[in-house]
C-alpha positions, 0 to 999 in steps of 0.5 A, a space after each residue: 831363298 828359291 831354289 834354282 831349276 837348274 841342276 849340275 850339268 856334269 857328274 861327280 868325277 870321282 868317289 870321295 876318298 876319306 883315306 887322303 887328305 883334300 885340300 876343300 876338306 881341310 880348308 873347311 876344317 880350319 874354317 870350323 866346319 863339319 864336312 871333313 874326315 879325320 885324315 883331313 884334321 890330321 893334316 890340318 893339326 899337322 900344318 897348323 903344328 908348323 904354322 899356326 896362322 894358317 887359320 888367320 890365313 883361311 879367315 882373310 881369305 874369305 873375307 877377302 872374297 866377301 869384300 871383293 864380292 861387294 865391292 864389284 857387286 855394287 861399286 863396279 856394277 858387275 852382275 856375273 861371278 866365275 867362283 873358280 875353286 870355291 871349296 866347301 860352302 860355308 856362310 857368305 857364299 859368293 852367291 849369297 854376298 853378291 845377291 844381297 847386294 844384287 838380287 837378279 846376280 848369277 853365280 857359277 861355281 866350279 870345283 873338282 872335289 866329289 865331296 863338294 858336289 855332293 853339296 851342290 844343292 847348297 850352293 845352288 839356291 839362289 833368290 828368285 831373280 837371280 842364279 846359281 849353278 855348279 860345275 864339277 870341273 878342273 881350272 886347268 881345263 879352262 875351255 871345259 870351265 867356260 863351255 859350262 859356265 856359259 849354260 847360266 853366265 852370258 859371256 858377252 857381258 862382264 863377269 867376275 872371275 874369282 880364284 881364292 887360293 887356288 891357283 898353286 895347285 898348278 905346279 908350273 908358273 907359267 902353266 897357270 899364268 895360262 890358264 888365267 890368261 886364257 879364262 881372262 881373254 874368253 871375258 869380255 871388256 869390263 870383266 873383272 879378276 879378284 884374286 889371292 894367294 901365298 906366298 913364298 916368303 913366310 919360312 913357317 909356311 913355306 915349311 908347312 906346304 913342304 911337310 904337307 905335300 908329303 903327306 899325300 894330298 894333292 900338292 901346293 905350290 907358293 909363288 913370290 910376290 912378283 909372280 903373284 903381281 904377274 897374273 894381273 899383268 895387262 889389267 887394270 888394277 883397282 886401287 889399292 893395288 896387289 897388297 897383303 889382303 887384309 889391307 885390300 879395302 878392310 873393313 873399318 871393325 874388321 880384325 886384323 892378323 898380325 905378323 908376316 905377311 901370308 897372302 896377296 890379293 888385289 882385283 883388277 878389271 879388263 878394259 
């Protein structure tokens, strides 16, 4: 793949802080990365110690993301992605799954972590008919997400907005159920939410959040099944609905977690 021309729009916000645990960091650990520091494994031992399927939980995740990628990339036709708190890079990056089907696809990825950006340049390779670029950036400022976005993304044509584990960073329910709707109202017709999350109703995980939002690192918080099914109010749904995600369109060969159930997802458009 070509390297795009384009460059972060916007400068680290912060120096990278080995000395407390982040979220992209630890994520990236239990997905068997490299680009973490001791405190972020610690604090993924010490989480795994209480739920040991949060590492099942971090593989659906991401192939929950690569599924919906394809499906909207070729199904649905759509040709621009919003990847909101895209974390760590790793293997089948948004961009990379929507470009295999879709080589002239745009990608935009926001994330506020430093250690992220100082990865930027990874994420930011693109095939020569396409696009990717990155944006140092907080979800919770929507209008600051799509001032930028809209350097590379035409935001008068549909666009994907993806938000994997991500949204419980916003304390307040319906504070983030803002923060989605006003993201959401900026896209035009066609436009598409793929979305997962956790919910509240694993006691393992739930204990686990609790132990881990003592421990310093930016706090998590777990919603209901219902809350979850409330950030696709008003659009859409596509089959098979807001389900356990490894039941959204699995993949026939796919593994398959067992136990309870840890995450929702779904994708839905707007009409």
């Amino acid at each position: 793949m070509s390297q795009d021309s384009s460059a972060p729009h916007t400068a680290t916000s912060a120096k990278i802080d080995s000395t407390v645990p982040h979220s992209a960091r630890i994520w990236n650990y239990w997905l068997g990365g490299k680009d973490n520091y001791p405190v972020d494994q610690a604090a993924g031992d010490a989480f795994q110690e209480v739920f040991a399927q949060i590492t099942d939980l971090a593989r659906g995740s991401r192939a929950f993301l690569g599924r919906a990628v394809r499906h909207l990339a070729g199904e649905t036709g759509i040709r621009q992605f919003l990847d909101i708190g895209t974390g760590l890079p790793t293997v089948d990056n948004t961009h990379e799954t929507a470009q295999r089907v879709a080589p002239g696809a745009r990608v935009v990825y926001v994330d506020n972590d430093p250690l992220v950006l100082a990865h930027a340049r990874v994420l930011l390779t693109s095939t020569p008919e396409g696009a990717t670029d990155y944006v140092d950036a907080d979800l919770r400022d929507p209008a600051t997400v799509l001032r930028e976005a809209a350097r590379t993304l035409d935001l008068t044509r549909p666009v994907a907005l993806t938000l994997m584990q991500v949204t419980g960073h916003i304390a307040d329910y319906d504070e983030a159920r803002r923060v989605v709707g006003t993201l959401m109202a900026a896209l035009p017709s066609g436009s598409c939410l793929a979305f997962n999350d956790s919910v509240d109703t694993n006691k393992a995980n739930a204990e686990a959040t609790r132990l881990y939002n003592e421990s310093g690192a930016a706090p998590y918080h777990l919603r209901s099944p219902r809350q979850l099914a409330g950030f696709f109010e008003g659009l859409e749904l596509l089959a098979p609905g807001v389900v356990p995600i490894d039941d959204w369109r699995p993949d026939p060969e796919a593994a398959r977690s067992s136990g309870d159930v840890i995450a929702l997802g779904g994708v839905a458009r707007k009409s």
